[in-house]
C-alpha positions in Angstrom: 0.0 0.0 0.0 1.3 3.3 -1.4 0.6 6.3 0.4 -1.3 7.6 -2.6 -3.5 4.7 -2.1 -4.0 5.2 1.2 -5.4 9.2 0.8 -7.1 8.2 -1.7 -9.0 5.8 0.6 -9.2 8.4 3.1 -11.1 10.8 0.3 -13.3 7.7 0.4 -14.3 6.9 3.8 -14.6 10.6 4.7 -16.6 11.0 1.6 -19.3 8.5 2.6 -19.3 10.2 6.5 -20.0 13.2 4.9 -23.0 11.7 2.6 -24.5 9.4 5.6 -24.4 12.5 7.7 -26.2 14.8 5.5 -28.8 11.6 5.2 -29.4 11.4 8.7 -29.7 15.5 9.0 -32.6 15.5 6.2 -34.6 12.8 7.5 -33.8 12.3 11.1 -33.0 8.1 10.9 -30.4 6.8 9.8 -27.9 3.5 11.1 -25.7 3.9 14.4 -22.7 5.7 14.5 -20.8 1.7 15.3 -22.5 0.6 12.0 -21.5 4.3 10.1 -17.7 3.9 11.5 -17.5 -0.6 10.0 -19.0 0.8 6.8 -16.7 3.8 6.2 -13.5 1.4 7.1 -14.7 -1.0 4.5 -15.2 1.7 2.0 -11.8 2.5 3.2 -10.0 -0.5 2.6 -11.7 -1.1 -1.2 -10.8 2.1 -2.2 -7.3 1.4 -0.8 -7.0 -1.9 -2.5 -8.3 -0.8 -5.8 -6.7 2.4 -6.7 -3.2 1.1 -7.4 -4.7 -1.1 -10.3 -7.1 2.0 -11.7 -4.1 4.0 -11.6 -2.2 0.8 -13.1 -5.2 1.0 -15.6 -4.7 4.3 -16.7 -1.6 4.4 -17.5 -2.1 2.1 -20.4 -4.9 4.0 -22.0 
């Protein structure tokens, strides 16, 4: 894991913290903050995992 990778899975996880907050502030539900937290380190680690071979990806076009 490049450190690339690993802001770009930052950009990730915040992004969906940022989306599921606005989601619970316009409709007042929304999963617990335990369930919000797993979600956003699996969105984390996939966006990790997969931007070396998007960027790999790229490269060749």
């Amino acid at each position: 894991m490049n450190r690339d990778a690993a802001v770009w899975g930052l950009v990730g996880a915040l992004t969906f913290l940022v989306l599921a907050q606005g989601y619970r502030l316009a409709t007042g539900d929304g999963p617990g903050f335990p369930v919000l937290l797993a979600v956003a380190l699996a969105v984390f680690l996939a966006t990790t995992l997969t931007v070396p071979v998007v960027a790999a990806r790229m490269r060749r076009v």
